[in-house]
Every structure is written in structure tokens, then in C-alpha cells.
C-alpha distance (Angstrom), angle and dihedral (degrees) to the residues before:
residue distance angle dihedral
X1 . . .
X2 4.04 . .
X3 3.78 83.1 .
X4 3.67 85.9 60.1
X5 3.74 86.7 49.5
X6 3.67 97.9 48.4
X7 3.67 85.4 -116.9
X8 4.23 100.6 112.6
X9 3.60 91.6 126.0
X10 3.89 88.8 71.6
X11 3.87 92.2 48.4
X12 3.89 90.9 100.5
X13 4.01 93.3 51.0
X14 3.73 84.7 40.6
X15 3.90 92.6 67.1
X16 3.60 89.6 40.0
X17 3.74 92.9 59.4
X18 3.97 87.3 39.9
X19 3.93 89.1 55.7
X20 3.75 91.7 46.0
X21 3.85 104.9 46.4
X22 4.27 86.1 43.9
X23 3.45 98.9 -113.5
X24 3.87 115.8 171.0
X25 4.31 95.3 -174.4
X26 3.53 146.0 17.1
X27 3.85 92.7 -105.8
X28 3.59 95.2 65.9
X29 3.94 88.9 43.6
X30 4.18 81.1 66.0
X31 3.84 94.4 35.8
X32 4.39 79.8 66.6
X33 3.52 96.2 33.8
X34 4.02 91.8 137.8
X35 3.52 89.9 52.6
X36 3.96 91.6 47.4
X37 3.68 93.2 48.8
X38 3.85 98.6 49.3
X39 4.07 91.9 46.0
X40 4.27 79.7 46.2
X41 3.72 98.1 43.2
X42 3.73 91.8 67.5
X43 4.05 92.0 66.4
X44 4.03 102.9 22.8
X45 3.68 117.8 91.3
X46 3.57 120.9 -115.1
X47 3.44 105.1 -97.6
X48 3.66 91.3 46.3
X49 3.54 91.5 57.4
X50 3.28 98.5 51.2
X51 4.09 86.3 53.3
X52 3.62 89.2 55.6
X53 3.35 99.4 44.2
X54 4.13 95.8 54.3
X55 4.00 100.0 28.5
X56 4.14 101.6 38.7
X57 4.42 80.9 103.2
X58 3.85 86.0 50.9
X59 3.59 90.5 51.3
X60 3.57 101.7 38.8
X61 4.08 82.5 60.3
X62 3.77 85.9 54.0
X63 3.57 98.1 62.0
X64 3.87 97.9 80.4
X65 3.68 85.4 60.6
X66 3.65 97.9 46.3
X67 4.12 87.4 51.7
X68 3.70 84.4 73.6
X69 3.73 125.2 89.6
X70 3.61 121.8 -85.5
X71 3.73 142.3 -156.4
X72 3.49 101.1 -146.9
X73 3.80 127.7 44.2
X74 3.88 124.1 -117.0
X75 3.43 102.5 -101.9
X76 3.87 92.4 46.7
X77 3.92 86.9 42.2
X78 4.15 88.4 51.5
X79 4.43 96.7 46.3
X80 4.64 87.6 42.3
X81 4.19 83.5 55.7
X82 3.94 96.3 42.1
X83 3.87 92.0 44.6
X84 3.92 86.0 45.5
X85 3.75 95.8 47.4
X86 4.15 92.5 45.7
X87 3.99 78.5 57.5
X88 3.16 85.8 62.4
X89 3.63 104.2 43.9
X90 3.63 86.2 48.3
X91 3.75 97.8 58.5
X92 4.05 91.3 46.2
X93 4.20 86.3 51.0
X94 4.08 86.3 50.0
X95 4.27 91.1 41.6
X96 3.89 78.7 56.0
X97 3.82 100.5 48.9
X98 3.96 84.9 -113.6
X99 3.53 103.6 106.1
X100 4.13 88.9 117.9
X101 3.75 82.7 78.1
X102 3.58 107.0 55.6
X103 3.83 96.1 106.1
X104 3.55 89.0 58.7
X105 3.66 98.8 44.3
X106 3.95 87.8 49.1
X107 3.94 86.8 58.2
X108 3.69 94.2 43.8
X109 3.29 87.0 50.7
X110 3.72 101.6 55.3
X111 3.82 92.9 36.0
X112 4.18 95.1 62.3
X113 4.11 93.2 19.6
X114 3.87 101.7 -113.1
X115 4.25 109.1 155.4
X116 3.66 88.0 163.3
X117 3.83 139.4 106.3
X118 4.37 72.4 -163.2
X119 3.38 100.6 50.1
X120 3.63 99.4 51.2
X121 4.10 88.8 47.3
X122 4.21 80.9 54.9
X123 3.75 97.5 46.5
X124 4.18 86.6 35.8
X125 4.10 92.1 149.6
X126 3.76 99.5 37.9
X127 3.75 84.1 47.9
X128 4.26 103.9 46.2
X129 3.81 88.3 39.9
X130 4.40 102.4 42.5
X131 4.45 76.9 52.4
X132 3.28 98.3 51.3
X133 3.93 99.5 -126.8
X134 3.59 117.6 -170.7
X135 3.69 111.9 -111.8
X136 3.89 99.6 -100.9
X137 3.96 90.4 42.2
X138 3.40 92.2 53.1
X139 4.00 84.9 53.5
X140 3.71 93.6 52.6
X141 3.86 88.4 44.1
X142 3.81 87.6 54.7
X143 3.64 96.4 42.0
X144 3.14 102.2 41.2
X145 3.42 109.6 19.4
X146 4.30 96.9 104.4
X147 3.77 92.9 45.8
X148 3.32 89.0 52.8
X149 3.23 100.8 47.7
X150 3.84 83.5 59.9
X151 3.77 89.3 61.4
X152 3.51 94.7 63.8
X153 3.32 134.3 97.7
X154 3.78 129.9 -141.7
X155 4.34 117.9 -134.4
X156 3.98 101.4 -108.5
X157 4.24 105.2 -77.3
X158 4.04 90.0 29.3
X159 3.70 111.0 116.3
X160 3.57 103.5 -152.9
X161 3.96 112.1 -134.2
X162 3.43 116.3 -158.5
């Protein structure tokens, strides 16, 4: 389910936590998800807390699907969906004559835990000034940035959040 989330780097602290509070299956992990998120919040990234935080129901619905077999494993499952969803970012920097400034965007990303074409719209200021956009790029980027978004299109199996 954090690989659903985008959140499989926490999977280790996860079981940790799940060993220490006592719990014996995944349901009761979401039956304390406030206390899971606060004892996570102090290690996640922002961004990543934030998805937890509003998409933990989505998830939890997820779970029945993840129960059945896969071909790949998780971790493999977790690095094919980032690559995919940097595709994506990639295309929406190039729809807005940005694409100079994927490298940077790729290590803003990973340093406050965006994956999202949606959660850099959200986190819009953070995101234009922790780049370093020029002043009329980060214009365009705010003007243009959800239509934009629009334009793109997903690699086949990508769903597109925006």
C-alpha cells in the first residue's frame, strides 16, 4: 500500500512502527492512522506527508488489489511508477517551454517528496522558488502551469494526477 502511495521508501520504518505499536494486520495499521502518521511525519518529507495524510482512504481501498499476485516485486513496482511519473513531469516542463529545468525539478522533487504534476501545482511557491525559476518562467509556470498540465499526456498505465 505505501507503494501505491509513492511512499516505499518508508516501508522498512513502516514495519518497525507495526512491530512496536503490536499490530497483527494492515487493517488495524489504518484503524490508527493518526497515530501512524504523527510517529511517520517526523522522518517523511513534506510532500509525502501531505500524500499520506489526504490519500491513506485511497490506499486502504487499494489493498484488496495489492493481495493479489504480482509479476513484479515492490521495489521494482515502486522505481517503473517514479520513472513513469518523471515522464510525465518532463513532458508538462517541455509543454511549458521549461524543459531546461528538469534536472532541477527531479532534485527538488526527491529532496521534499513531490511525484506529482498535482503536488507541485499545490506547493506552487515552495516549488518555483526551491528551483530557482527565473522570474518570467516562474510566471508562465504559474499561469499556465494547470492548463498545461491538461495538455499532457500520460505513458500507457500512468494515471495522470493533476
Amino acid at each position: 500500500w505505501l507503494v501505491h502511495l509513492d511512499l516505499h521508501d518508508y516501508s522498512e520504518e513502516a514495519l518497525r512502527w507495526s512491530d512496536k505499536m503490536g499490530t497483527k494486520s494492515l487493517t488495524e495499521v489504518f484503524e490508527h492512522m493518526r497515530d501512524f502518521e504523527q510517529d511517520m511525519g517526523s522522518i517523511m518529507k513534506p510532500f509525502q506527508l501531505r500524500r499520506l495524510q489526504e490519500h491513506a482512504e485511497e490506499a486502504r481501498g487499494a489493498v484488496d488489489h495489492m493481495k493479489q499476485p504480482r509479476s513484479t516485486s515492490w521495489p521494482e513496482e515502486a522505481k517503473r511508477r517514479q520513472q513513469q511519473q518523471r515522464q510525465v513531469i518532463g513532458a508538462w516542463l517541455e509543454e511549458l517551454k521549461l524543459g531546461h529545468a528538469f534536472q532541477r525539478v527531479s532534485l527538488w522533487c526527491d529532496q521534499n517528496g513531490a511525484v506529482s504534476i498535482d503536488e507541485l501545482l499545490m506547493g506552487v511557491e515552495a516549488f518555483v522558488d526551491g528551483v530557482g525559476f527565473k522570474p518570467l518562467e516562474q510566471r508562465r509556470l504559474r499561469r499556465d502551469g494547470v492548463h498545461a498540465a491538461d495538455d499532457v499526456h500520460a505513458p500507457q498505465g500512468v494515471k495522470l494526477e493533476k
